[in-house]
Biopython code that builds the backbone (N, CA, C, O; Angstrom):
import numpy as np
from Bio.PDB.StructureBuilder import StructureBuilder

atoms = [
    (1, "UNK", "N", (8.072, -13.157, -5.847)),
    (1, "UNK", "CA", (7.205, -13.835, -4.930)),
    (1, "UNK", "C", (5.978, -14.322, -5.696)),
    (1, "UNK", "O", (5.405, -13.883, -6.693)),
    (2, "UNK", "N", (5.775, -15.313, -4.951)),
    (2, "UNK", "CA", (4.271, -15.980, -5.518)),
    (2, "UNK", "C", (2.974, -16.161, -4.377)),
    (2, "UNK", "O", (3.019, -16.556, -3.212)),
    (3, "UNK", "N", (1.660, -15.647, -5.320)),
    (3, "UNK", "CA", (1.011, -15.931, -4.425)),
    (3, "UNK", "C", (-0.243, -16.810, -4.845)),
    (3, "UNK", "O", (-0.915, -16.670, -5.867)),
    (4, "UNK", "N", (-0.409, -17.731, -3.854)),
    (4, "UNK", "CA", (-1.813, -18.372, -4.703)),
    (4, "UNK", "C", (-2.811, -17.918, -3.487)),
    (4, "UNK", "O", (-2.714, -17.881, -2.260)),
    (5, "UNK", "N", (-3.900, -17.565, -4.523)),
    (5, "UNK", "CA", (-4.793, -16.974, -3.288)),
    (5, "UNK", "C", (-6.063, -17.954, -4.029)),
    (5, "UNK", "O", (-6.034, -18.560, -5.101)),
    (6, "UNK", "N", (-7.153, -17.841, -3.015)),
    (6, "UNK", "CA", (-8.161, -18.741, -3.356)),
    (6, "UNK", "C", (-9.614, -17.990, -2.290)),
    (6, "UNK", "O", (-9.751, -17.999, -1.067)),
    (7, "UNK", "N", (-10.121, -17.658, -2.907)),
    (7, "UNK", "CA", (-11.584, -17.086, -2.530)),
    (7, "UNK", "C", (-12.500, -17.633, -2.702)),
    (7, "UNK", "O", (-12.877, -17.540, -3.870)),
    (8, "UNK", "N", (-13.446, -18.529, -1.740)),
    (8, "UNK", "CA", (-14.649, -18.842, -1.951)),
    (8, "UNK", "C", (-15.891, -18.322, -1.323)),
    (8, "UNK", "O", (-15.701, -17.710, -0.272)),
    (9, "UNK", "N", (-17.302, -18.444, -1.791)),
    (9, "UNK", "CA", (-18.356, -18.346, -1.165)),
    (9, "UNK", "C", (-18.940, -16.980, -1.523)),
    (9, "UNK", "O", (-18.983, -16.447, -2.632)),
    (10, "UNK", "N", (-19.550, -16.353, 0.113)),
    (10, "UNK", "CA", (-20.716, -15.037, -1.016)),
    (10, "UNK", "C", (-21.713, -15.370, -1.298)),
    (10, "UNK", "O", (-22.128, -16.523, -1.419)),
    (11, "UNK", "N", (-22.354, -14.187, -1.476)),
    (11, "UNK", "CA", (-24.081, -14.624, -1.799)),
    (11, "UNK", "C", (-23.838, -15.410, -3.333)),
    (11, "UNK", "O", (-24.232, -16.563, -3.512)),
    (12, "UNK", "N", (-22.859, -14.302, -4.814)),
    (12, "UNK", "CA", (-22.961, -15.093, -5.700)),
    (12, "UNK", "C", (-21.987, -16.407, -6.048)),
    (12, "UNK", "O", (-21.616, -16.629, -7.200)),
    (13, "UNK", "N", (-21.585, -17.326, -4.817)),
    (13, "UNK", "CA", (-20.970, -17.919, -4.252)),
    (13, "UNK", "C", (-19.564, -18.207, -5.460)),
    (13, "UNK", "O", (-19.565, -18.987, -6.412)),
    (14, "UNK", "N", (-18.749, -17.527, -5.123)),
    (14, "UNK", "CA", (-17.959, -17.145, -5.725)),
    (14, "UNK", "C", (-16.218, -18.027, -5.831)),
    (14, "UNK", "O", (-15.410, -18.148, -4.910)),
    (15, "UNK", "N", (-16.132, -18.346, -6.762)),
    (15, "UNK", "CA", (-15.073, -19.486, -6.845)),
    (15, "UNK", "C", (-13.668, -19.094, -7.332)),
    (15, "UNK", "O", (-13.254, -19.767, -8.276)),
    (16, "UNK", "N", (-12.727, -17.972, -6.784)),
    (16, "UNK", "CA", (-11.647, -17.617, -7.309)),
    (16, "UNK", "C", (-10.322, -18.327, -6.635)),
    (16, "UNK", "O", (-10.113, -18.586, -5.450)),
    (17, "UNK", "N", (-9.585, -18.529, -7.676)),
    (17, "UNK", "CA", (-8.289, -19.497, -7.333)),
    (17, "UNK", "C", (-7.233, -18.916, -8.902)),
    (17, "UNK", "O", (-7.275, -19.260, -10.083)),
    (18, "UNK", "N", (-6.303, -17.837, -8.083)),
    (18, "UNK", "CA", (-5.387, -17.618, -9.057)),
    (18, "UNK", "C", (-3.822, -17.718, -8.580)),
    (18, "UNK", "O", (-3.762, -17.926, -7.368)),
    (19, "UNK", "N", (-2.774, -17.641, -9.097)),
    (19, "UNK", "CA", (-1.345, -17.600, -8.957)),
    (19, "UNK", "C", (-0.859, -15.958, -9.104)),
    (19, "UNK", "O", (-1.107, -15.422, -10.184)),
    (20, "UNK", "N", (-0.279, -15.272, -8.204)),
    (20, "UNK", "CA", (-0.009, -14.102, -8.867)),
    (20, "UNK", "C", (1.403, -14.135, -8.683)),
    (20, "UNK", "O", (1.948, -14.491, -7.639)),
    (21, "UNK", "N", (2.038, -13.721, -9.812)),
    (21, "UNK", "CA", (3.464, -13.563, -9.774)),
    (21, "UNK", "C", (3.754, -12.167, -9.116)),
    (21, "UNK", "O", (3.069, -11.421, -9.816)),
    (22, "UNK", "N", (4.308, -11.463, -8.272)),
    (22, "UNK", "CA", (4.502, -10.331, -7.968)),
    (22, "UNK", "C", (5.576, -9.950, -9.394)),
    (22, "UNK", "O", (5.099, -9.057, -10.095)),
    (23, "UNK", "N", (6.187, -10.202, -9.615)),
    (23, "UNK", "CA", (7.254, -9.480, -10.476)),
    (23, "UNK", "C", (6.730, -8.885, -11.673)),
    (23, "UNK", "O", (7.206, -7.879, -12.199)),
    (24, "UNK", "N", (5.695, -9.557, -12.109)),
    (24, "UNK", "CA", (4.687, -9.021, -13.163)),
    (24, "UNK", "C", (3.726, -8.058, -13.110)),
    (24, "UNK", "O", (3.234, -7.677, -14.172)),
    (25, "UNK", "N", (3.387, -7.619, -12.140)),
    (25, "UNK", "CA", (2.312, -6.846, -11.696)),
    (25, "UNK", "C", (3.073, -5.663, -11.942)),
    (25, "UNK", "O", (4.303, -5.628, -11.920)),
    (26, "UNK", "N", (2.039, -4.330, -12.266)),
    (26, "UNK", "CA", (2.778, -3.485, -12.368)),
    (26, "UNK", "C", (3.365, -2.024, -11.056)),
    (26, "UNK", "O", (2.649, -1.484, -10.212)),
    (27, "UNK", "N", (4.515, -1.812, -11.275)),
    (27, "UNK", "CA", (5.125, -1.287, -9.984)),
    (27, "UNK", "C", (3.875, -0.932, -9.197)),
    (27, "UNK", "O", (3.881, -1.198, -7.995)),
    (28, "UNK", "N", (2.921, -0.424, -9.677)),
    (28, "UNK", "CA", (1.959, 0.399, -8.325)),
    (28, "UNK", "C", (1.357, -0.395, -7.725)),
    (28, "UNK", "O", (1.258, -0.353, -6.499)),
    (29, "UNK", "N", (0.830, -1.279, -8.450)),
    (29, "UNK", "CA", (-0.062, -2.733, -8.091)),
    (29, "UNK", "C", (1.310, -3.593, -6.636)),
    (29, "UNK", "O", (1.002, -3.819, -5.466)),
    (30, "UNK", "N", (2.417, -3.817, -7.145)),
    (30, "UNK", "CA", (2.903, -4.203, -6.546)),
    (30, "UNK", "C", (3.482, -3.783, -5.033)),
    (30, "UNK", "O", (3.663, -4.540, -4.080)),
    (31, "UNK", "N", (3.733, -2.234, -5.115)),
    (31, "UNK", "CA", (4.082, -1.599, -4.268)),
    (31, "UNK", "C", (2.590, -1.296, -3.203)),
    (31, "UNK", "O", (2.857, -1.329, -2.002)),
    (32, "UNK", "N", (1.502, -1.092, -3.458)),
    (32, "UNK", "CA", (0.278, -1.655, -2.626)),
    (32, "UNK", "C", (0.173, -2.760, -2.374)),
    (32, "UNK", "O", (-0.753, -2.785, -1.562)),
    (33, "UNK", "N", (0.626, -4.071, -2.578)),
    (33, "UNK", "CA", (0.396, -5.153, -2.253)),
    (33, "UNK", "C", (1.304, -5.438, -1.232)),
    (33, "UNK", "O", (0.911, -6.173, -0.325)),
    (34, "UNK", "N", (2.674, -4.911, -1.198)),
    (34, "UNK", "CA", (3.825, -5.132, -0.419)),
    (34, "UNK", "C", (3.511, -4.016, 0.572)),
    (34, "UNK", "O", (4.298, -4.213, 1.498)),
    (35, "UNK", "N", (2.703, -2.851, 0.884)),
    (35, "UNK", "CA", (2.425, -2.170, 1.894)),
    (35, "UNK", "C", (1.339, -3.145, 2.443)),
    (35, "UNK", "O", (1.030, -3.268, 3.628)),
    (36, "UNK", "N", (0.923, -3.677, 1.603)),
    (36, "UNK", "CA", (-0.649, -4.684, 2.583)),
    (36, "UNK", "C", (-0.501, -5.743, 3.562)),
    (36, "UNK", "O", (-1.075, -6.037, 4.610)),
    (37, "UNK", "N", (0.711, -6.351, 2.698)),
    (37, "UNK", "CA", (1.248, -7.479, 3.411)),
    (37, "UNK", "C", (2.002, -6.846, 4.803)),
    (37, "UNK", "O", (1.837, -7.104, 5.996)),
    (38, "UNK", "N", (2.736, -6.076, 4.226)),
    (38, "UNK", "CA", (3.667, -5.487, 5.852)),
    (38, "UNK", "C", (2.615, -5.295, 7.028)),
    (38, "UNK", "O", (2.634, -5.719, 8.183)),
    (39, "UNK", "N", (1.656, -4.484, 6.322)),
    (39, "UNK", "CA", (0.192, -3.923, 7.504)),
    (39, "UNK", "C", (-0.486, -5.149, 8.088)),
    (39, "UNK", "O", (-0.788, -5.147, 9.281)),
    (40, "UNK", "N", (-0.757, -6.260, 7.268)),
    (40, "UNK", "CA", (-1.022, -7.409, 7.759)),
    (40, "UNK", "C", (-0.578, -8.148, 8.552)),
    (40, "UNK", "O", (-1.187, -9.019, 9.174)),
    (41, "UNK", "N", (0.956, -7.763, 8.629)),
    (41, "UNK", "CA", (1.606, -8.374, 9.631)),
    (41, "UNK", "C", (1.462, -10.200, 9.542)),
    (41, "UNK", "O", (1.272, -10.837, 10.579)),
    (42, "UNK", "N", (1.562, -10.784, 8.405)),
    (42, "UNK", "CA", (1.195, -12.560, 8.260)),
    (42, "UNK", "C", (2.151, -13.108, 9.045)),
    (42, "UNK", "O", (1.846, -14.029, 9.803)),
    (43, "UNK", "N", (3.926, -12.443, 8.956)),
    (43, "UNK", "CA", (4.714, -13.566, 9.801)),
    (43, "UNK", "C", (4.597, -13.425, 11.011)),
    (43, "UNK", "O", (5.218, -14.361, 11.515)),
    (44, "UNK", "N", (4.100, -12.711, 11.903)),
    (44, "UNK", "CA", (3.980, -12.537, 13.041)),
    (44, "UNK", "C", (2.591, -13.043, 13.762)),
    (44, "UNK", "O", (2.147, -12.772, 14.878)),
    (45, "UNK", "N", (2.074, -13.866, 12.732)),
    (45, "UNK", "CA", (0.335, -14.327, 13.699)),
    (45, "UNK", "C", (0.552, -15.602, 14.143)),
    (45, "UNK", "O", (1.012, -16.436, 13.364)),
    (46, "UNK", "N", (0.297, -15.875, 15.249)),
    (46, "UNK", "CA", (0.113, -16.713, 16.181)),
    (46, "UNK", "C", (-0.197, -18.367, 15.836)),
    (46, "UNK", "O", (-1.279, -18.769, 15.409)),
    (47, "UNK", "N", (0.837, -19.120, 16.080)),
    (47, "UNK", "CA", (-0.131, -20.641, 15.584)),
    (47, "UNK", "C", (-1.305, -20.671, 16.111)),
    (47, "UNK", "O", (-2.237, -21.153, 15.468)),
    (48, "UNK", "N", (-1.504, -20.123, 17.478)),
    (48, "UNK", "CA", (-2.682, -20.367, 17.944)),
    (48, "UNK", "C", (-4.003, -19.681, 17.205)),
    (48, "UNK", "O", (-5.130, -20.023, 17.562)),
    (49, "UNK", "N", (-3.839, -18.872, 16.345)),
    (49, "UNK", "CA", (-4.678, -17.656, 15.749)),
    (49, "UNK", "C", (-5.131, -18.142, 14.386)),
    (49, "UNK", "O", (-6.105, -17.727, 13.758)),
    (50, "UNK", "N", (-4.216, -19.149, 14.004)),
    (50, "UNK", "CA", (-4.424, -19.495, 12.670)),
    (50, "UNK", "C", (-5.380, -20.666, 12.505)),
    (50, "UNK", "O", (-5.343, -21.625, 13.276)),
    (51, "UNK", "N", (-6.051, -20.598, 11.710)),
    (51, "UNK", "CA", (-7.613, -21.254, 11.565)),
    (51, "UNK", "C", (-7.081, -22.257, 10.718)),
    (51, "UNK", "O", (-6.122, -21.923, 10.022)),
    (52, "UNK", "N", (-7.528, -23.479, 10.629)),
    (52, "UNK", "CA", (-7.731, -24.795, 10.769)),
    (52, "UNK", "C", (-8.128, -24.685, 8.956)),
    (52, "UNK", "O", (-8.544, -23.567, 8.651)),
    (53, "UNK", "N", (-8.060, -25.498, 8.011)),
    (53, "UNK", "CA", (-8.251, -25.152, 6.389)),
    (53, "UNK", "C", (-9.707, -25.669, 6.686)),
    (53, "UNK", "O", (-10.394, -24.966, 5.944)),
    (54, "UNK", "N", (-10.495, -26.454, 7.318)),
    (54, "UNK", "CA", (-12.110, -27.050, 7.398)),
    (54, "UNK", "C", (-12.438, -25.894, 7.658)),
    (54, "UNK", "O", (-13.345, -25.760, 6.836)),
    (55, "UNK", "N", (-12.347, -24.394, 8.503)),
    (55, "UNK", "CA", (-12.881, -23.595, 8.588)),
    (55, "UNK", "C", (-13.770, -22.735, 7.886)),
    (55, "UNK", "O", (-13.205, -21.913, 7.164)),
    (56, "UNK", "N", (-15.274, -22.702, 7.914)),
    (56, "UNK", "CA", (-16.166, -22.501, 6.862)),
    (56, "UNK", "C", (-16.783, -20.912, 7.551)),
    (56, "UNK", "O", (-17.014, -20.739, 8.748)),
    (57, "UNK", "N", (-16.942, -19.992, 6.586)),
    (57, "UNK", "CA", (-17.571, -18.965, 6.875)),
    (57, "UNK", "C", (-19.123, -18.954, 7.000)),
    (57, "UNK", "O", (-19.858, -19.332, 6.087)),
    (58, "UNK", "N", (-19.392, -18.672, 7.734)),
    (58, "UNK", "CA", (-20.607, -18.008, 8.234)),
    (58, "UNK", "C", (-21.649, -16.728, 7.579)),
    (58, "UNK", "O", (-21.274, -15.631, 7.165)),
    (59, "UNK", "N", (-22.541, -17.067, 7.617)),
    (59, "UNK", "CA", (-23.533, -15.865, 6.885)),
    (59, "UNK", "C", (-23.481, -16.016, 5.370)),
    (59, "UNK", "O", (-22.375, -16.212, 4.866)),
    (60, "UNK", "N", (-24.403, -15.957, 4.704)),
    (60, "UNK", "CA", (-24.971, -16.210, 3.252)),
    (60, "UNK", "C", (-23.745, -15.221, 2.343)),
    (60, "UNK", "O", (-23.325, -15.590, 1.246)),
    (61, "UNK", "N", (-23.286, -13.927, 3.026)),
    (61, "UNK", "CA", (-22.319, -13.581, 2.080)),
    (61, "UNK", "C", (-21.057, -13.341, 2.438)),
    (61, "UNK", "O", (-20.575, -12.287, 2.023)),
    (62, "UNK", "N", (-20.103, -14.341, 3.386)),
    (62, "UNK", "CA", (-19.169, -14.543, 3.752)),
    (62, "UNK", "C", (-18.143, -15.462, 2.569)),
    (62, "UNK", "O", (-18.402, -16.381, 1.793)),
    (63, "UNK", "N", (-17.127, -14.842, 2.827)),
    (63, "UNK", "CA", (-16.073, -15.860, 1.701)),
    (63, "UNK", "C", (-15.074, -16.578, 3.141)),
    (63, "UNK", "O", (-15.156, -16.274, 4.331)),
    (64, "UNK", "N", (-14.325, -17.422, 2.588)),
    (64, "UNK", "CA", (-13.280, -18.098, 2.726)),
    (64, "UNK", "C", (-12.095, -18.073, 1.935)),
    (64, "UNK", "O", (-12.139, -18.163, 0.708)),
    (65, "UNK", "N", (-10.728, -17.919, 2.772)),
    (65, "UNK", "CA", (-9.747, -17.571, 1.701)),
    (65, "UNK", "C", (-8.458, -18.600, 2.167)),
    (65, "UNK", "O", (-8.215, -18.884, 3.340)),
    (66, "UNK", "N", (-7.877, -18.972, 1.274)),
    (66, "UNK", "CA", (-6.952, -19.640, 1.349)),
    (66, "UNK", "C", (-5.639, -18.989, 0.364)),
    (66, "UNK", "O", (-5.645, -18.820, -0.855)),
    (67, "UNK", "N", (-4.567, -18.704, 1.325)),
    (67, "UNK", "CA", (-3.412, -17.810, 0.712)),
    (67, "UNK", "C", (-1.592, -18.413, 0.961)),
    (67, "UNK", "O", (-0.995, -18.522, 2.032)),
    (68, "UNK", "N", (-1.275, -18.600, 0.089)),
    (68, "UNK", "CA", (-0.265, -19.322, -0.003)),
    (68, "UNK", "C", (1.195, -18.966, -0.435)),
    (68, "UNK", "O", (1.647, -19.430, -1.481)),
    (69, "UNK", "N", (1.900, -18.180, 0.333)),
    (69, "UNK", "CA", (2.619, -17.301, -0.070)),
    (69, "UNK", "C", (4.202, -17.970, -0.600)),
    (69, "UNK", "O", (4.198, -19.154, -0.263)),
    (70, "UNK", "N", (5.128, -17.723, -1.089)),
    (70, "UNK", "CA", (6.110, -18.309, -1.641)),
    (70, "UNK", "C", (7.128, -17.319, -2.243)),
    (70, "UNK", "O", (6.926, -16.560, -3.191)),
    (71, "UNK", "N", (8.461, -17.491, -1.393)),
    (71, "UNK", "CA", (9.349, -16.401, -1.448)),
    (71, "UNK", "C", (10.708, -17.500, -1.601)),
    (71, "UNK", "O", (11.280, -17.932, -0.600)),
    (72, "UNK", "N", (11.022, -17.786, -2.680)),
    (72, "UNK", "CA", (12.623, -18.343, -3.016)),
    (72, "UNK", "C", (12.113, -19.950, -2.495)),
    (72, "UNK", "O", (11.355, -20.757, -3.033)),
    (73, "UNK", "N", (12.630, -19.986, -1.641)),
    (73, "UNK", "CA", (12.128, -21.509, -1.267)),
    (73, "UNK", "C", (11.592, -21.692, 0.410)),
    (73, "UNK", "O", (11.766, -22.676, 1.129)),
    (74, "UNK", "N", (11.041, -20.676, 0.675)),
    (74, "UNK", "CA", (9.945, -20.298, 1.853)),
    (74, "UNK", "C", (8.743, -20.503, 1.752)),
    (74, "UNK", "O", (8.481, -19.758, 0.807)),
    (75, "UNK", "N", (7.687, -21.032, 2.071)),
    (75, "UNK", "CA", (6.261, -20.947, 1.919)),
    (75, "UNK", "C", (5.308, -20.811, 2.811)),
    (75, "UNK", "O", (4.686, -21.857, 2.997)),
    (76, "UNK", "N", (4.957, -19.897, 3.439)),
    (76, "UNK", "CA", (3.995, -19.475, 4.246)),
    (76, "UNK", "C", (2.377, -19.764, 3.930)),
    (76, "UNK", "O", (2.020, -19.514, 2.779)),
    (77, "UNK", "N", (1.510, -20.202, 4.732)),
    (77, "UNK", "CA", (0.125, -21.101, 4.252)),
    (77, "UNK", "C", (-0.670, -20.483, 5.011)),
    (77, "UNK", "O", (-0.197, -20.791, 6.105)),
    (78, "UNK", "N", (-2.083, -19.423, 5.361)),
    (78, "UNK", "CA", (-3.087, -19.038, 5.999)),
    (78, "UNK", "C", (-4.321, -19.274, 5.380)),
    (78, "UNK", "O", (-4.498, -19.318, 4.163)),
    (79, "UNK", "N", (-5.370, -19.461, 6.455)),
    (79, "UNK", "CA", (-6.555, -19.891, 6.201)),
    (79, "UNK", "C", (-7.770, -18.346, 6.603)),
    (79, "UNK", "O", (-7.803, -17.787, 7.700)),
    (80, "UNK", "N", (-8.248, -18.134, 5.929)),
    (80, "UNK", "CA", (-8.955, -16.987, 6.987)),
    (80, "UNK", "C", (-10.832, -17.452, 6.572)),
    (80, "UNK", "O", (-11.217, -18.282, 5.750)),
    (81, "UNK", "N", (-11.530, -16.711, 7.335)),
    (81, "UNK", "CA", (-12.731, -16.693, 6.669)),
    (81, "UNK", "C", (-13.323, -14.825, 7.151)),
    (81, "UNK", "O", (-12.788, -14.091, 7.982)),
    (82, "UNK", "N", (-14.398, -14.561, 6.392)),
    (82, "UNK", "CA", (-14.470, -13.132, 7.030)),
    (82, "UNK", "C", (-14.667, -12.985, 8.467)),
    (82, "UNK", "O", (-14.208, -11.994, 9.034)),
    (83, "UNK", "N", (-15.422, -14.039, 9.223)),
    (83, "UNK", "CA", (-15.213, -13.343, 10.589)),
    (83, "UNK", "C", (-14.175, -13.845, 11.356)),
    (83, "UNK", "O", (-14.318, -13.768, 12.576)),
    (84, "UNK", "N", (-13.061, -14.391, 10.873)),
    (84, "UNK", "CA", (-12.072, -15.152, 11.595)),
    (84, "UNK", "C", (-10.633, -13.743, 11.117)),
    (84, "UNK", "O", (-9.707, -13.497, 11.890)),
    (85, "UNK", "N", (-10.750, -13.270, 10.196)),
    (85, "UNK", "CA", (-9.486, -12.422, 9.848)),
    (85, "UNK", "C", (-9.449, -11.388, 10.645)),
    (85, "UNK", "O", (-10.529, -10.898, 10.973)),
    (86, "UNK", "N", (-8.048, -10.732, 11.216)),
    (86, "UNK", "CA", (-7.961, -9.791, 12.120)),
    (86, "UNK", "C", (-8.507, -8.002, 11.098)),
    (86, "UNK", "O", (-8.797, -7.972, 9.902)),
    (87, "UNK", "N", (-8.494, -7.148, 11.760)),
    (87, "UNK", "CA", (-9.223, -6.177, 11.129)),
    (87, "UNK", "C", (-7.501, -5.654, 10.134)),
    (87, "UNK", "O", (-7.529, -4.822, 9.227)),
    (88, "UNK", "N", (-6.410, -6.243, 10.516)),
    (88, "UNK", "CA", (-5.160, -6.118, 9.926)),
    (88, "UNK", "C", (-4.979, -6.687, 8.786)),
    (88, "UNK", "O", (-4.184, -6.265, 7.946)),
    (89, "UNK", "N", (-5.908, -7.995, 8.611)),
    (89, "UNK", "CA", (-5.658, -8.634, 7.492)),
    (89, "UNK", "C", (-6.706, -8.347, 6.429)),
    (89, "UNK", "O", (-6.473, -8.562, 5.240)),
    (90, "UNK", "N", (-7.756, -7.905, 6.827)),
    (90, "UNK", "CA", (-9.051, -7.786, 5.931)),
    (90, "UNK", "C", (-8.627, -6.533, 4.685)),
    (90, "UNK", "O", (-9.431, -6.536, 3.753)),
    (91, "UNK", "N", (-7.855, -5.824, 4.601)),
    (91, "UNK", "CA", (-7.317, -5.162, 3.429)),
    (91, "UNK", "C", (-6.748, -5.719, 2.569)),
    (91, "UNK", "O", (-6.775, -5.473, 1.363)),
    (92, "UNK", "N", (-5.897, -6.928, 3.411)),
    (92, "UNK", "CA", (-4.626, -7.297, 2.085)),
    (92, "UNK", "C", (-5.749, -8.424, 1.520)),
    (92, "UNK", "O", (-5.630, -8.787, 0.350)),
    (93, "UNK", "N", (-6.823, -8.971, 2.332)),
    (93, "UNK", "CA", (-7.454, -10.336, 1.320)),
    (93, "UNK", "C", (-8.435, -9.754, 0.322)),
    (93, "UNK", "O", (-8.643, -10.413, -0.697)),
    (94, "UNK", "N", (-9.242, -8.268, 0.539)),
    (94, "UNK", "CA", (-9.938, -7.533, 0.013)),
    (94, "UNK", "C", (-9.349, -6.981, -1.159)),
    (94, "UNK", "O", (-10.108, -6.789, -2.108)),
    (95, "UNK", "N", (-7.773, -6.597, -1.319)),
    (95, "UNK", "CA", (-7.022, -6.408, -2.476)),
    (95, "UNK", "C", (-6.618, -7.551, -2.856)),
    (95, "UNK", "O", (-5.652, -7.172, -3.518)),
    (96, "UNK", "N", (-6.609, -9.058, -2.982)),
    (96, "UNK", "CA", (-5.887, -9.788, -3.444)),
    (96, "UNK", "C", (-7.162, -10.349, -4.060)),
    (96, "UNK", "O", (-7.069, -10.867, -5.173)),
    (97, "UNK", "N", (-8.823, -10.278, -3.199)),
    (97, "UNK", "CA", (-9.903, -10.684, -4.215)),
    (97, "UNK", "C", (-10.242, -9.773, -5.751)),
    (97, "UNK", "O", (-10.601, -10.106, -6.881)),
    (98, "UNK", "N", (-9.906, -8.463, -5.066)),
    (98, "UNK", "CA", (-10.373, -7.481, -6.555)),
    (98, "UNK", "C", (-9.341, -7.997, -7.260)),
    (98, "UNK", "O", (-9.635, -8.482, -8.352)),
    (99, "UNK", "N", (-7.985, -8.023, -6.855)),
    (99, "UNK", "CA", (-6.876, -8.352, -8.423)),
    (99, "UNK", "C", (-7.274, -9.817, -8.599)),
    (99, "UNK", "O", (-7.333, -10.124, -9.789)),
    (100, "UNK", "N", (-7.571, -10.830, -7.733)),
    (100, "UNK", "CA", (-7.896, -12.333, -8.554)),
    (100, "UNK", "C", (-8.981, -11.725, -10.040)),
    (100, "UNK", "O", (-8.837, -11.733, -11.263)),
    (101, "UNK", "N", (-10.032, -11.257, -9.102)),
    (101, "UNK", "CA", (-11.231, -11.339, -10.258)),
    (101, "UNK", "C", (-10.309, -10.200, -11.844)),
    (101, "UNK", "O", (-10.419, -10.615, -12.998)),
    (102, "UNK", "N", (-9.722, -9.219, -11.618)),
    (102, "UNK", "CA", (-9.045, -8.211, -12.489)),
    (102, "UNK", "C", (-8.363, -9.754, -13.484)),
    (102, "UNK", "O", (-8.423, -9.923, -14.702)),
    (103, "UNK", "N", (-7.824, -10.573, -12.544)),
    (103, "UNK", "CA", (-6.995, -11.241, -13.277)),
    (103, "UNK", "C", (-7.512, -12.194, -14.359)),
    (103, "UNK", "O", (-7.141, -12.568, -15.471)),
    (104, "UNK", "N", (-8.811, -12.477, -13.305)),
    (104, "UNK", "CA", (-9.752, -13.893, -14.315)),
    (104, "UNK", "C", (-10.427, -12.793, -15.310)),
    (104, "UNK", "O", (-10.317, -13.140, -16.485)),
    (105, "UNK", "N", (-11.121, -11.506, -15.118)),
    (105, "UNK", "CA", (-11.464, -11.086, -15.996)),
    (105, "UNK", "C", (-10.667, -11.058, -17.659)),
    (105, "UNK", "O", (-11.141, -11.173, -18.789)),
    (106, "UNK", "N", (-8.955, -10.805, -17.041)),
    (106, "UNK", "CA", (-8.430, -10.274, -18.159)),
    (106, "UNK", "C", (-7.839, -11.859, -19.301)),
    (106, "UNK", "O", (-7.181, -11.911, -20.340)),
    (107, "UNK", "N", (-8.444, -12.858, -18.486)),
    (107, "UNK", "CA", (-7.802, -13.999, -19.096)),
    (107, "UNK", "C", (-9.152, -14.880, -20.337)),
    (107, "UNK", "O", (-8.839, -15.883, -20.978)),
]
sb = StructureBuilder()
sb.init_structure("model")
sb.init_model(0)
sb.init_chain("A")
sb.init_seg("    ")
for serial, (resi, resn, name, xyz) in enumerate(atoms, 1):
    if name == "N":
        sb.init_residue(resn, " ", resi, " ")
    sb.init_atom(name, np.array(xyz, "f"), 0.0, 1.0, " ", f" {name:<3s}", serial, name[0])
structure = sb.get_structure()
């Protein structure tokens, strides 16, 4: 699986946009990420629930995330911002910002 995730904003207004291959990550990394997603529940949210990509966060240290998921030739697309994500999803975007930055760090 692939994921492109994309984090913006924050007080130190923060610009992350990475690709993560799941197959590369290592088993533990991966096996938390695949419990996050299940807990998140993404295929099951509502067209009506899903926020619009113009959707801009609110408050000086709010991000915006854009997540783009890709399984064989499936592609699933969500928009969140912090006060728009359900309290279900705010783990899996909170682990997918620490591994972006892990990732840009290590590059």
């Amino acid at each position: 699986m692939h994921i492109q995730f994309s984090c913006v904003g924050g007080m130190a207004n923060l610009d992350l946009n990475v690709v993560i291959d799941t197959d590369e990550l290592p088993q533990a990394k991966r096996d938390q990420l695949q419990h996050l997603m299940e807990t998140a529940d993404l295929s099951n949210l509502s067209l009506g629930r899903m926020i619009e990509a113009k959707a801009k966060a609110t408050g000086a240290d709010a991000f915006s995330y854009k997540l783009d998921i890709l399984e064989e030739t499936e592609k699933q697309s969500f928009t969140f911002t912090d006060t728009t994500a359900s309290g279900k999803v705010r783990p899996l975007l909170d682990y997918l910002r620490n591994l972006a930055i892990e990732v840009k760090l290590a590059e």
